[in-house]
N, CA, C and O of each residue as an XYZ file, in Angstrom:
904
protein
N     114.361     86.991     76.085
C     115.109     87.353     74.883
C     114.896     88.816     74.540
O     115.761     89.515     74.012
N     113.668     89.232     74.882
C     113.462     90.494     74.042
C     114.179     91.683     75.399
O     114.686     92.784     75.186
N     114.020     91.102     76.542
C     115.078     92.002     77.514
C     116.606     92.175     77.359
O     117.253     93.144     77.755
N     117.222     90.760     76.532
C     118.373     91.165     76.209
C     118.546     91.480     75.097
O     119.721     91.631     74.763
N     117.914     91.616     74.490
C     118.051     92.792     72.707
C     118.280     94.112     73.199
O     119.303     94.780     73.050
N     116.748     94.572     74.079
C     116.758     96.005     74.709
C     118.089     96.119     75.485
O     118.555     97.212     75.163
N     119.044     95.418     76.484
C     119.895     96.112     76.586
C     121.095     95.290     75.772
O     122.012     94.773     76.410
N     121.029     95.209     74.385
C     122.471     94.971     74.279
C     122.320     96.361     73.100
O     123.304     96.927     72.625
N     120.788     96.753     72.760
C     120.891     97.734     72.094
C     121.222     99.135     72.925
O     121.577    100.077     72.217
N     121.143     99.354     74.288
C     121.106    100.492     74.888
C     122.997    100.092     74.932
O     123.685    101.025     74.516
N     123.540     99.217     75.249
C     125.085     99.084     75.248
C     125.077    100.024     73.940
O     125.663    101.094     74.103
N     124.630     99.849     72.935
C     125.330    100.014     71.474
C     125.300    101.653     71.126
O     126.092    102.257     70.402
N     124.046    102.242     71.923
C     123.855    103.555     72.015
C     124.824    104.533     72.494
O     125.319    105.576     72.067
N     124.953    103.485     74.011
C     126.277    104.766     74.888
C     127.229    104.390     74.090
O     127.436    105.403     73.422
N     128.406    103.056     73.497
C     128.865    103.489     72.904
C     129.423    104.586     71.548
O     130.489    105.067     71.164
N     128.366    104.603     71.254
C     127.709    105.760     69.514
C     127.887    106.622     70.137
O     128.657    107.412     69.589
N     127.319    107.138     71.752
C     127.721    108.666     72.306
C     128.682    108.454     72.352
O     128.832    109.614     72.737
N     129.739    108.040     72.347
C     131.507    108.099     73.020
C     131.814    109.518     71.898
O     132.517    110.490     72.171
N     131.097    109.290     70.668
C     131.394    110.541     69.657
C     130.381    111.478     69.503
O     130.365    112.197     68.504
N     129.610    111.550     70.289
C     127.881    112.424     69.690
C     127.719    112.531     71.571
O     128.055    111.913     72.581
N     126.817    114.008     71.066
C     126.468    114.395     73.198
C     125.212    113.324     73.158
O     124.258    113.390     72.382
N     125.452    112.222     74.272
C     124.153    111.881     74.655
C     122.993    111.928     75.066
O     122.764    112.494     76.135
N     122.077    111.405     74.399
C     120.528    111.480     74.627
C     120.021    111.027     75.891
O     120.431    109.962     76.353
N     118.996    111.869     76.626
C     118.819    110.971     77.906
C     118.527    109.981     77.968
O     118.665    109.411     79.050
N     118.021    109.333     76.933
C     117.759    107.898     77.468
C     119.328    107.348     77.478
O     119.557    106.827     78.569
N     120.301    107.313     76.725
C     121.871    107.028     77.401
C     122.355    107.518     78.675
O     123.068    106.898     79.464
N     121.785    108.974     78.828
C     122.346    109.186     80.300
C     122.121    108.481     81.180
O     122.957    107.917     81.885
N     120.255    108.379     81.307
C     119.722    107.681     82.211
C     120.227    106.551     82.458
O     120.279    106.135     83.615
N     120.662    105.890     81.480
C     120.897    104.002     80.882
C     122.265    104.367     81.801
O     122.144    103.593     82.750
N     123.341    105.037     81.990
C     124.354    105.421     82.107
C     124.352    105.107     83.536
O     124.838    104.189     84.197
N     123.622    106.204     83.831
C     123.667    106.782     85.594
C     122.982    105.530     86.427
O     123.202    105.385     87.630
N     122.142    104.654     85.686
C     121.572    104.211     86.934
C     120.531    102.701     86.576
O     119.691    102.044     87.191
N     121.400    102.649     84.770
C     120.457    101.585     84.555
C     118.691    101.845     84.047
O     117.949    100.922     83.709
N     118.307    103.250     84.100
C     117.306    102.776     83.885
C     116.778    103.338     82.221
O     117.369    104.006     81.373
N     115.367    102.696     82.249
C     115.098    102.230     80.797
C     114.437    103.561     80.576
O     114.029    103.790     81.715
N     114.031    104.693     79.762
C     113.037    105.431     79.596
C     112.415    105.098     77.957
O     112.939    104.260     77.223
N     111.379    105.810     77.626
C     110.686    106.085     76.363
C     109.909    104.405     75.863
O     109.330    103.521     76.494
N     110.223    104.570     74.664
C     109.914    103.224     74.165
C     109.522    102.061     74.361
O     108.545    101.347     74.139
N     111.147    102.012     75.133
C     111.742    100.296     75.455
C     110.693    100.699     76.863
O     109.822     99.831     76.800
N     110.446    101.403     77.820
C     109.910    101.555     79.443
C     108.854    100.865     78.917
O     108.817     99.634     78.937
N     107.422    101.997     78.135
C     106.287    101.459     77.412
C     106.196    100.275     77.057
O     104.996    100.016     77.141
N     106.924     99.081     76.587
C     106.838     97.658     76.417
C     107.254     96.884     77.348
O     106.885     95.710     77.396
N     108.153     97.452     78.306
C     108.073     96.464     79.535
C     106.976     96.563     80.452
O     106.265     95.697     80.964
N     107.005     98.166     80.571
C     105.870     98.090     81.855
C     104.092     97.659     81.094
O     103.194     97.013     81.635
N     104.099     98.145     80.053
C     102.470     97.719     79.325
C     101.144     98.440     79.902
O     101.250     99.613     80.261
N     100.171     97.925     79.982
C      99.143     98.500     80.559
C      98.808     97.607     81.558
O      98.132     96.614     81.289
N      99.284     97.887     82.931
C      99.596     96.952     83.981
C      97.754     97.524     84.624
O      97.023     98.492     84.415
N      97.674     96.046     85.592
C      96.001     96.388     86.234
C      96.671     97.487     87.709
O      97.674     97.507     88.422
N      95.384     98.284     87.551
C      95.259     99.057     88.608
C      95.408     98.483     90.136
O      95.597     99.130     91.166
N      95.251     96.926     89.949
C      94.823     95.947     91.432
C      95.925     96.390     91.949
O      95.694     96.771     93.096
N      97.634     96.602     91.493
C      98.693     96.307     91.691
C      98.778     96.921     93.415
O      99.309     96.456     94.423
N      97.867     98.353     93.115
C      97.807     99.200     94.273
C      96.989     98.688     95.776
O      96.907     99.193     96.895
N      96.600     97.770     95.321
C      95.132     97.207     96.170
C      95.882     96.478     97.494
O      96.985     95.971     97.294
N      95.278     96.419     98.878
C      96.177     95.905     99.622
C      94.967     94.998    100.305
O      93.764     95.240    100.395
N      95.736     93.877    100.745
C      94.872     93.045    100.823
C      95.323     92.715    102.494
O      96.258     93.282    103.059
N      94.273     91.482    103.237
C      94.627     90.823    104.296
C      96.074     90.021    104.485
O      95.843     88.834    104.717
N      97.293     90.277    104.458
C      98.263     89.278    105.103
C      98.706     88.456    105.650
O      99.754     87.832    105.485
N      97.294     88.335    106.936
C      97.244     87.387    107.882
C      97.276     86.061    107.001
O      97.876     85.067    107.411
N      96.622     86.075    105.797
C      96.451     84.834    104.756
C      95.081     84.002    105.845
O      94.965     82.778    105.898
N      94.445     84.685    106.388
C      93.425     83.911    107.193
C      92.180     83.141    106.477
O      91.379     82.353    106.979
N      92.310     83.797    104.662
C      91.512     83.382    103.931
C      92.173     81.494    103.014
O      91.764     80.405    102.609
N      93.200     82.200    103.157
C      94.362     81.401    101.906
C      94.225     80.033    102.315
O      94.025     79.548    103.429
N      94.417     79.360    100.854
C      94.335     78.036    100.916
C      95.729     77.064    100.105
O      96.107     77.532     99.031
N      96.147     76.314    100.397
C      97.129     75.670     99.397
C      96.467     75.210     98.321
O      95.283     74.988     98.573
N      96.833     74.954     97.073
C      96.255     74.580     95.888
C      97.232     73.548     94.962
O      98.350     74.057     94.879
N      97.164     72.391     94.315
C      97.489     71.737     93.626
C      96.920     71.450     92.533
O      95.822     70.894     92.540
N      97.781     71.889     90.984
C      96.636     72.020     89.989
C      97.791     70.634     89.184
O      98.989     70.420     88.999
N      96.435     69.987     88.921
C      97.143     68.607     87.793
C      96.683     67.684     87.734
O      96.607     67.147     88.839
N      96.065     66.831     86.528
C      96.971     67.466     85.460
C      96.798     68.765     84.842
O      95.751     69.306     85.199
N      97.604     69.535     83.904
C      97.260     70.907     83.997
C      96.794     70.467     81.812
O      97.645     70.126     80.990
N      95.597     70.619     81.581
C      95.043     70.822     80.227
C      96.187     71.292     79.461
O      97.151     71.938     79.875
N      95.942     70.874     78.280
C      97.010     71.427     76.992
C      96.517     72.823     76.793
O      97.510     73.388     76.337
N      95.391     73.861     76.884
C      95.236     74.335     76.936
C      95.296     75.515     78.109
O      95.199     76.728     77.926
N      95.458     74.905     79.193
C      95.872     75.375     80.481
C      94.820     75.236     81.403
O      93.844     74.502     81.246
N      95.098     76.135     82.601
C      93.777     75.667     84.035
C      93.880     77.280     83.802
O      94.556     78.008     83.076
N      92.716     77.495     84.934
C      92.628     78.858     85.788
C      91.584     78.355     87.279
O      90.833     77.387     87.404
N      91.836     79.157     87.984
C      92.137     79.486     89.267
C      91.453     80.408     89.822
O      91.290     81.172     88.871
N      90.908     80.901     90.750
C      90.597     81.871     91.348
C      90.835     81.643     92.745
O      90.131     80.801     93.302
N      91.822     82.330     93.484
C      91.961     82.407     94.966
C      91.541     82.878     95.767
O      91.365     84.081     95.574
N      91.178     82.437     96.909
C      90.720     83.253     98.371
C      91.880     84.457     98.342
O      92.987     84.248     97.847
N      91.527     85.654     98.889
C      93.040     86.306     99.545
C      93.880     86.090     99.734
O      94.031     84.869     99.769
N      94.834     86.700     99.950
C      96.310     85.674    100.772
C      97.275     86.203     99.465
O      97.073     86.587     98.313
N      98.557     85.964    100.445
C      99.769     86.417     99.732
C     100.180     84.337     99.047
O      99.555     83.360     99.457
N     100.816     84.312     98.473
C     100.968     83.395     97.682
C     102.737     83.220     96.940
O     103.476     84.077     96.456
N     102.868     82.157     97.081
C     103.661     81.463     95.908
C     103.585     80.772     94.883
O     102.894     79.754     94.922
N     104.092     81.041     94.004
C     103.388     79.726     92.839
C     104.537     78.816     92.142
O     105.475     79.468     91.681
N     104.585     77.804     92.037
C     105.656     77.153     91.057
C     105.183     75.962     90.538
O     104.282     75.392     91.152
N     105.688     75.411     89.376
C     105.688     74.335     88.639
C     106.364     73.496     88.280
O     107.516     73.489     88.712
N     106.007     72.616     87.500
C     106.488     71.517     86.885
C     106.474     71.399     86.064
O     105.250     71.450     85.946
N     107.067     71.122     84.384
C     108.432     71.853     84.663
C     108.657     72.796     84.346
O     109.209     73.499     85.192
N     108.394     73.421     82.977
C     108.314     74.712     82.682
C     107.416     75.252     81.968
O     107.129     74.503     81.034
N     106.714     76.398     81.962
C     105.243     76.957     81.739
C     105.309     78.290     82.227
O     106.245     78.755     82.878
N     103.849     79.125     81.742
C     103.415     80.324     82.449
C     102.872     80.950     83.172
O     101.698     81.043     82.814
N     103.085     81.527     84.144
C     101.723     82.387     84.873
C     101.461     83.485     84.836
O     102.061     84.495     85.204
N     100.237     83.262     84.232
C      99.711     85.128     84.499
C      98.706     85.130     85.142
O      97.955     84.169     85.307
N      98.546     86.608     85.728
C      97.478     87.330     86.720
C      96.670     88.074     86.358
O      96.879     89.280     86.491
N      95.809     87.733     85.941
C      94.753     88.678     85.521
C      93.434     89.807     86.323
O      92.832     89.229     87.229
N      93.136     90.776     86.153
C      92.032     91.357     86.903
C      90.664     90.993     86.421
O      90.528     90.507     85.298
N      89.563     91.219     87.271
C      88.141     90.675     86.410
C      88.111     91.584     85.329
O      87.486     91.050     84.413
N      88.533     92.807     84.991
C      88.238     93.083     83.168
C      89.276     92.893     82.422
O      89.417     93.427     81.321
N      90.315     91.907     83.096
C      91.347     90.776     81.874
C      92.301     91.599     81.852
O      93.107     91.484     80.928
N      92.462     92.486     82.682
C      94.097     93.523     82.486
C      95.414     92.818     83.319
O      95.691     92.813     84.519
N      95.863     92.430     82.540
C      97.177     91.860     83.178
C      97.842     92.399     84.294
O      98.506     93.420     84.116
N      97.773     91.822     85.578
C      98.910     92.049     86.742
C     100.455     92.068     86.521
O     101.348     92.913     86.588
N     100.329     90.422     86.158
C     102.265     89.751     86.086
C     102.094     88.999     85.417
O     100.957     88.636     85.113
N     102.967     88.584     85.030
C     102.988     87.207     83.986
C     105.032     87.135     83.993
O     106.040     87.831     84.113
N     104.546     85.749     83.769
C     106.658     85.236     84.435
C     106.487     84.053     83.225
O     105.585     83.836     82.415
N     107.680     83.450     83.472
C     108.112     82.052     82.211
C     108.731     81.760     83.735
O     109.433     82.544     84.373
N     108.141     79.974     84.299
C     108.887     79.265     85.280
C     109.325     78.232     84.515
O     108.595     77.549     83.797
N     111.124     78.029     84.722
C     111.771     76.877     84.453
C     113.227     77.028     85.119
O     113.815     77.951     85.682
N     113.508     75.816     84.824
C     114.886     75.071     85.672
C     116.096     76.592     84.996
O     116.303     76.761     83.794
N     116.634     77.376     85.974
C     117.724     77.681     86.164
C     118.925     77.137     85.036
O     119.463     76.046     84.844
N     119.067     78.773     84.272
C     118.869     79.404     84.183
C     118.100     79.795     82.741
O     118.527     80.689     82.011
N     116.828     78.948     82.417
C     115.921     79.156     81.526
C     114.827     80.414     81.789
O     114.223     81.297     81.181
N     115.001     79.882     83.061
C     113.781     80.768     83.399
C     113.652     81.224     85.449
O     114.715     81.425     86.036
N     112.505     81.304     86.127
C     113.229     81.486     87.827
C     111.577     80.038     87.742
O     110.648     79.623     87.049
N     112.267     79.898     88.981
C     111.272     78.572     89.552
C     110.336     79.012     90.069
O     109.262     78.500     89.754
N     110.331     79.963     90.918
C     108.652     80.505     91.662
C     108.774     82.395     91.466
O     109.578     83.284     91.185
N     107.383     82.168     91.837
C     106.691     83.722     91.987
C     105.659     84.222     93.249
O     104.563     83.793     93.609
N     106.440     85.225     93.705
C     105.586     85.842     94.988
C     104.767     86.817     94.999
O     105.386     87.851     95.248
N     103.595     87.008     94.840
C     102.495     87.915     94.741
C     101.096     87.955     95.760
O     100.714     86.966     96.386
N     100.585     88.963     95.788
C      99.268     89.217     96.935
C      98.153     88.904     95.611
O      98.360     89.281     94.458
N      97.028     88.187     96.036
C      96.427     87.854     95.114
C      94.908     88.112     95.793
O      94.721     87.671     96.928
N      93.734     88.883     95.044
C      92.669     89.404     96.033
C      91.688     88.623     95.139
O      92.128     88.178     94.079
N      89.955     88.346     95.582
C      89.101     87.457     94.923
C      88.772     87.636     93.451
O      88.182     86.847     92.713
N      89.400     89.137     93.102
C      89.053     89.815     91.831
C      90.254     89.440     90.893
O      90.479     89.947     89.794
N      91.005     88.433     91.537
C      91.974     88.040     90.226
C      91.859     86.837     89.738
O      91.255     86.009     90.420
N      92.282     86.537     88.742
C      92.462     84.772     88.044
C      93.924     84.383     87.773
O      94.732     85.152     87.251
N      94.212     83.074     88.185
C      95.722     82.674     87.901
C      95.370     81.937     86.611
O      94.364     81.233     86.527
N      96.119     82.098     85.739
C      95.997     81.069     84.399
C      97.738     80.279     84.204
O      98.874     80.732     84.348
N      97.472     79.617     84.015
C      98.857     78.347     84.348
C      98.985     77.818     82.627
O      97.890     77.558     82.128
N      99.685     77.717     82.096
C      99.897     77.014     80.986
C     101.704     75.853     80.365
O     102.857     76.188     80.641
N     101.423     74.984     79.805
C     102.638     74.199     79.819
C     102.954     73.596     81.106
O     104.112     73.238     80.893
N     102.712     73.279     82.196
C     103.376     72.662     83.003
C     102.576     71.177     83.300
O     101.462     70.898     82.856
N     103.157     70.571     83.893
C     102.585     69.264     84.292
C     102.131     69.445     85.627
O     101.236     68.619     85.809
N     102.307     70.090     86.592
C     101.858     70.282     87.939
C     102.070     71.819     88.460
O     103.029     72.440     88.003
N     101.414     72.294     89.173
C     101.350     73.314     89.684
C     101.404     73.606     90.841
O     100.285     73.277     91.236
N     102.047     74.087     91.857
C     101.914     74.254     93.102
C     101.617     75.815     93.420
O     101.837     76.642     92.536
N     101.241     76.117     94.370
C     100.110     77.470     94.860
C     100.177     77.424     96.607
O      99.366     76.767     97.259
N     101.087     78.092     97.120
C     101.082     77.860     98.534
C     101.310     78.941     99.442
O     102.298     79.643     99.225
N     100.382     79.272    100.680
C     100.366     80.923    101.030
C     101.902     81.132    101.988
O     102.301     80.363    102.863
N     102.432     82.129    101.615
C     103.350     82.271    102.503
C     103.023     83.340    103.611
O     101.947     83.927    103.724
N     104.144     83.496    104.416
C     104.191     84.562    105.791
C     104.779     85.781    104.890
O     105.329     85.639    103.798
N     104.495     87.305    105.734
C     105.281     88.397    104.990
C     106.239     88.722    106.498
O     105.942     88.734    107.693
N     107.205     88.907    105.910
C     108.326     89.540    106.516
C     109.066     90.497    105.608
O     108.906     90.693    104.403
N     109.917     91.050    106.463
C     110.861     92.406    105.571
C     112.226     91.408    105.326
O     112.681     90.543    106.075
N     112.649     91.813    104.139
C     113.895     91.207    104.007
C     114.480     92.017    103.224
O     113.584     92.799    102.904
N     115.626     92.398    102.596
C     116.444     92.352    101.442
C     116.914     91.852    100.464
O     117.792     92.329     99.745
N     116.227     90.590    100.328
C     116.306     90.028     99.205
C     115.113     89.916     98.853
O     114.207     89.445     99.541
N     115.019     90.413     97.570
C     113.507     90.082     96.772
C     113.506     89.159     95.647
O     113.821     89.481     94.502
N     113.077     87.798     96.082
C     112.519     87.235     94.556
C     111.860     87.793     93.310
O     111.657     88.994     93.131
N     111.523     86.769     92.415
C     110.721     87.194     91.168
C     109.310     87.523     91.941
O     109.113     86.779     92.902
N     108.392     88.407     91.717
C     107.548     88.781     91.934
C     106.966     89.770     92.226
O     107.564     90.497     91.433
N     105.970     90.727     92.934
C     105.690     91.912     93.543
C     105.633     91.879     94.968
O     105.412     90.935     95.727
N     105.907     93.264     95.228
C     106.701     93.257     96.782
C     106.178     94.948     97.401
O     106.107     95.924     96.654
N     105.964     94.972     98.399
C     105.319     96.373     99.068
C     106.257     97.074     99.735
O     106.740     96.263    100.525
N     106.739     98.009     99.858
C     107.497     99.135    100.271
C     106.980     99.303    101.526
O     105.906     99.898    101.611
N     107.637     98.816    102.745
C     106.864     99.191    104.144
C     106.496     97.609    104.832
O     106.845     97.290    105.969
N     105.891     96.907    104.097
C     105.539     95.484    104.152
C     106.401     94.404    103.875
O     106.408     93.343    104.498
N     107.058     94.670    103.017
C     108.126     93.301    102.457
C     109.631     93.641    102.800
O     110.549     92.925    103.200
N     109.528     95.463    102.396
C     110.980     95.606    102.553
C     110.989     96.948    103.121
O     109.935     97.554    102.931
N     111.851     97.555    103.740
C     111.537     98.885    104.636
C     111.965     99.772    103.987
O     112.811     99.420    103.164
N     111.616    101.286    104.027
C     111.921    102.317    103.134
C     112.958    102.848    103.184
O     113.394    102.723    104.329
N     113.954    103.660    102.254
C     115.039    103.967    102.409
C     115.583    104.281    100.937
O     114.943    104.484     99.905
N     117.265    104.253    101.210
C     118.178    104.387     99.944
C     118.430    103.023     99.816
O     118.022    102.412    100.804
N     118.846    102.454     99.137
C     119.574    101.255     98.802
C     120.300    100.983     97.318
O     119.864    101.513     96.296
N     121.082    100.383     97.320
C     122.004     99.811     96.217
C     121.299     98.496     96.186
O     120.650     97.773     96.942
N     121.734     98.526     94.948
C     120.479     97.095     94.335
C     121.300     96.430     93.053
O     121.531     96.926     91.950
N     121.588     95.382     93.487
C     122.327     94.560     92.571
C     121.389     93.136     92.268
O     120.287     92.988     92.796
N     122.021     92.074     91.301
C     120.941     90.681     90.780
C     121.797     90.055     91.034
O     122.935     90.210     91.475
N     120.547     88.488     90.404
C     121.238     87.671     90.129
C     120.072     87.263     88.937
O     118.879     86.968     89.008
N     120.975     87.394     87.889
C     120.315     86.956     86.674
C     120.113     88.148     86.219
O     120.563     89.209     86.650
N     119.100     87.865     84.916
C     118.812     89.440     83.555
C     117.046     89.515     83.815
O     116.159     88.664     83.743
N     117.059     90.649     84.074
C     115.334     91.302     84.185
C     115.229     92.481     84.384
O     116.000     93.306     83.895
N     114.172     92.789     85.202
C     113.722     94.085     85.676
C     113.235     94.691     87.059
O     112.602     94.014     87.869
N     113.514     95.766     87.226
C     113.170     96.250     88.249
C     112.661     97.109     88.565
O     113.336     98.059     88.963
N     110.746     97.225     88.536
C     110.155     98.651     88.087
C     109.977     98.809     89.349
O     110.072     97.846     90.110
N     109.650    100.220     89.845
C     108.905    100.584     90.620
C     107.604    101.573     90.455
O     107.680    102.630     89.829
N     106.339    101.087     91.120
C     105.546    101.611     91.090
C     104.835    102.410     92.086
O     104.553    101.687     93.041
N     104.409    103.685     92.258
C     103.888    104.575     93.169
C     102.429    105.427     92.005
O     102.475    105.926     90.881
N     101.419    105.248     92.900
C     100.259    105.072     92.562
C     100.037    107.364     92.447
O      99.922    108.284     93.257
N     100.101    107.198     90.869
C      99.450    108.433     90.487
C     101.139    109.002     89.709
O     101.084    110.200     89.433
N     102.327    108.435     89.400
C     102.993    108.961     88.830
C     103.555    107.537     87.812
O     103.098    106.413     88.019
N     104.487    107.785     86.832
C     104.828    106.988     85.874
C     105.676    106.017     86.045
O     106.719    106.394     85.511
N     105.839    104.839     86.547
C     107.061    103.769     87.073
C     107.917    103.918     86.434
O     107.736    104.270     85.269
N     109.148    103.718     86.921
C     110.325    103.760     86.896
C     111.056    102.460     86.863
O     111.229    101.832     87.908
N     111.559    101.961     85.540
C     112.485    101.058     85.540
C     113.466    101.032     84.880
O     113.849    101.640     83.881
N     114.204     99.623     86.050
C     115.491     99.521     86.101
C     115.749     98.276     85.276
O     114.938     97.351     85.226
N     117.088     98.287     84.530
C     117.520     96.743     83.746
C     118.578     95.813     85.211
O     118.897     96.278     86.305
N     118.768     94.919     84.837
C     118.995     93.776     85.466
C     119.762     92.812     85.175
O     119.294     91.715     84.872
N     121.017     93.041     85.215
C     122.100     92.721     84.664
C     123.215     91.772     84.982
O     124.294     92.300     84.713
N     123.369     90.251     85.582
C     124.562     89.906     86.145
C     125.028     88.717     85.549
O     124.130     87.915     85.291
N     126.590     88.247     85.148
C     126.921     87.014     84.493
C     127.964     86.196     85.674
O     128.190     86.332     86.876
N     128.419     85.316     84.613
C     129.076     84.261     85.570
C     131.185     85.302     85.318
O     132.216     85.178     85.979
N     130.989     85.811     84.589
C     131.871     86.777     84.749
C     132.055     87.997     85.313
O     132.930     88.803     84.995
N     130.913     88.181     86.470
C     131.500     88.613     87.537
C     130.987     90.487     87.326
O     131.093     91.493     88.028
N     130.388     90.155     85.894
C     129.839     91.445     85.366
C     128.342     91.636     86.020
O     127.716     90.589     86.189
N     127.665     92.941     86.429
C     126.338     93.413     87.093
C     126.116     94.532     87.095
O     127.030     95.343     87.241
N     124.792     94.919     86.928
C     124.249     96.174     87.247
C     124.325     96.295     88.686
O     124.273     95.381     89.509
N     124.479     97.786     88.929
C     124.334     98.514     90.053
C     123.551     99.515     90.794
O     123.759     99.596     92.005
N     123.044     99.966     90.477
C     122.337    100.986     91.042
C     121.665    101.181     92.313
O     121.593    100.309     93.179
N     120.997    102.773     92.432
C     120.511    103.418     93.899
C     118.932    103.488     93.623
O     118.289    103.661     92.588
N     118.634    103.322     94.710
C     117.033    103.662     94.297
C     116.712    104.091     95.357
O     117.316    103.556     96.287
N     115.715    105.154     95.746
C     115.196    105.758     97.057
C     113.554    104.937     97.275
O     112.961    105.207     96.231
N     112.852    104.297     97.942
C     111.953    103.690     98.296
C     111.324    103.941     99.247
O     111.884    103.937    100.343
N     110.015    104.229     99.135
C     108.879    105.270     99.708
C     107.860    103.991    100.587
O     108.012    102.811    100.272
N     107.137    104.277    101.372
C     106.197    103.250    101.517
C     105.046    103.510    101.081
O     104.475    104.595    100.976
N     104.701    102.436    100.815
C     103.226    102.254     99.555
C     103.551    102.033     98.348
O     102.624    101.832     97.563
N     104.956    102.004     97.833
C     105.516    102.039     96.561
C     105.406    100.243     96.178
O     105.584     99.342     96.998
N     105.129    100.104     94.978
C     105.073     98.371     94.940
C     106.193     98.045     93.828
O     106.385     98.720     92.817
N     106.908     96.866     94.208
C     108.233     96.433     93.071
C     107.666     95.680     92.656
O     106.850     94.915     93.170
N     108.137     95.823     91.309
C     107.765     94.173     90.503
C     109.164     93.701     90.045
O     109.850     94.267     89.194
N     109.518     92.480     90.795
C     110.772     92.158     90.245
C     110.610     90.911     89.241
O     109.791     90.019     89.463
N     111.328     90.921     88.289
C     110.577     90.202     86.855
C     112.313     89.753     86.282
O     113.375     90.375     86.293
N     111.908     88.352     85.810
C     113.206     87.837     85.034
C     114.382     87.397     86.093
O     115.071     86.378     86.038
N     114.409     88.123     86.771
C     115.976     87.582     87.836
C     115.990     86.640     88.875
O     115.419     87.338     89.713
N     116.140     85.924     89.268
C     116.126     84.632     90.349
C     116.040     85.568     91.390
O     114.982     85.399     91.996
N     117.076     86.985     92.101
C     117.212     87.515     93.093
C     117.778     88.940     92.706
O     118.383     89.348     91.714
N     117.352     89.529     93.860
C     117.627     90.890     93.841
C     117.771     90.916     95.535
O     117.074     90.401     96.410
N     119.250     91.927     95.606
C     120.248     92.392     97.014
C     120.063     93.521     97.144
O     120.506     94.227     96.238
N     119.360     94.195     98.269
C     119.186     95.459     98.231
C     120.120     95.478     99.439
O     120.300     94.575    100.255
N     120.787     96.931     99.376
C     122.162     97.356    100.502
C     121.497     98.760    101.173
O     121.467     99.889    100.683
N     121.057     98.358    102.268
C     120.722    100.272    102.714
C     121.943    100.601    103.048
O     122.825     99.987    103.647
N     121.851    102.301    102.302
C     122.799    103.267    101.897
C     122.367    104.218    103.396
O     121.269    104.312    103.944
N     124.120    105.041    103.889
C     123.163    105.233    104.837
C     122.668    104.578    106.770
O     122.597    103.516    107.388
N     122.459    105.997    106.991
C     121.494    105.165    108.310
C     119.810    104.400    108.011
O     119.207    103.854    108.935
């Protein structure tokens, strides 16, 4: 909800410029979708440093996990290594925490289109999963491959998806930050309906850069380009 306030208020802005020279945060909002000042500061937050941390892939540590029943109060977790999926039953939260409690990710899983059903993240011994509201939990390591489509979750530049230009369109309303370790992330809004309406935008993607894709069932990246 509070992602679609932020952009139905940035709609309300560029229109107000149609008569007044626009402010960059309209340009920006303009050119490419993305969020600056304020509204950036409350999405992105004070995210954990782990985000940068790269872990084993092989998943040679990783284990499957089944949490349930899950307390009215919730479970927590601590995982071996390993890249991971998580989903539930039926709808509830997950967040990722670091050992001094600084938030990684945190998602809302439910049935389409309440919420997205799973989440893909690298998870190292120094984190905790905390699960809340659901009746069952599932936790299961996946393989990494490169693809172009990115689920809800965090994703590695080089590792998940290969570097380049690309056009980047959804499915569903969220976000699309990117992070590169020692400058200020950059995000994008996330925009698509059953009327055929969507955000668009370009993004250039570095390796080592990490996405967090948040709120949208899917994201289509198009390399631009050779």
């Amino acid at each position: 909800m509070r992602k679609a306030i932020i952009f139905i208020a940035l709609l309300g802005l560029i229109t107000l410029s149609a008569c007044q020279q626009p402010s960059e945060t309209v340009i920006r909002y303009q050119e490419n979708f993305e969020i600056i000042g304020e509204e950036k500061e409350a999405m992105v937050g004070n995210i954990s440093e782990t985000i940068y941390d790269s872990i084993d892939r092989s998943n040679a540590a990783a284990k499957e996990v089944q949490l349930a029943p899950i307390a009215q109060d919730g479970e927590e977790v601590t995982l071996p290594e390993g890249r991971y999926q998580i989903s539930g039953q039926i709808t509830g939260n997950i967040y990722i925490r670091d050992e001094a409690g600084k938030l990684l990710f945190h998602e809302v899983i439910a049935p389409y289109p309440s919420g997205v059903e799973r989440v893909t993240i690298d998870v190292n011994n120094s984190h905790t999963v905390r699960v809340d509201g659901f009746e069952e939990v599932f936790i299961t390591p996946v393989a990494t491959k490169l693809s172009t489509e990115l689920t809800t979750g965090i994703w590695e530049v080089g590792k998940d998806v290969k570097e380049g230009i690309y056009r980047v369109a959804s499915s569903g309303f969220g976000s699309f930050i990117i992070f590169k370790q020692g400058e200020s992330p950059r995000v994008h809004e996330l925009f698509s309906s059953h009327e055929n309406r969507e955000t668009t935008f370009d993004v250039h993607l570095q390796k080592g850069q990490r996405i967090i894709v948040s709120g949208a069932t899917m994201v289509q990246l198009e390399k631009k380009g050779k």
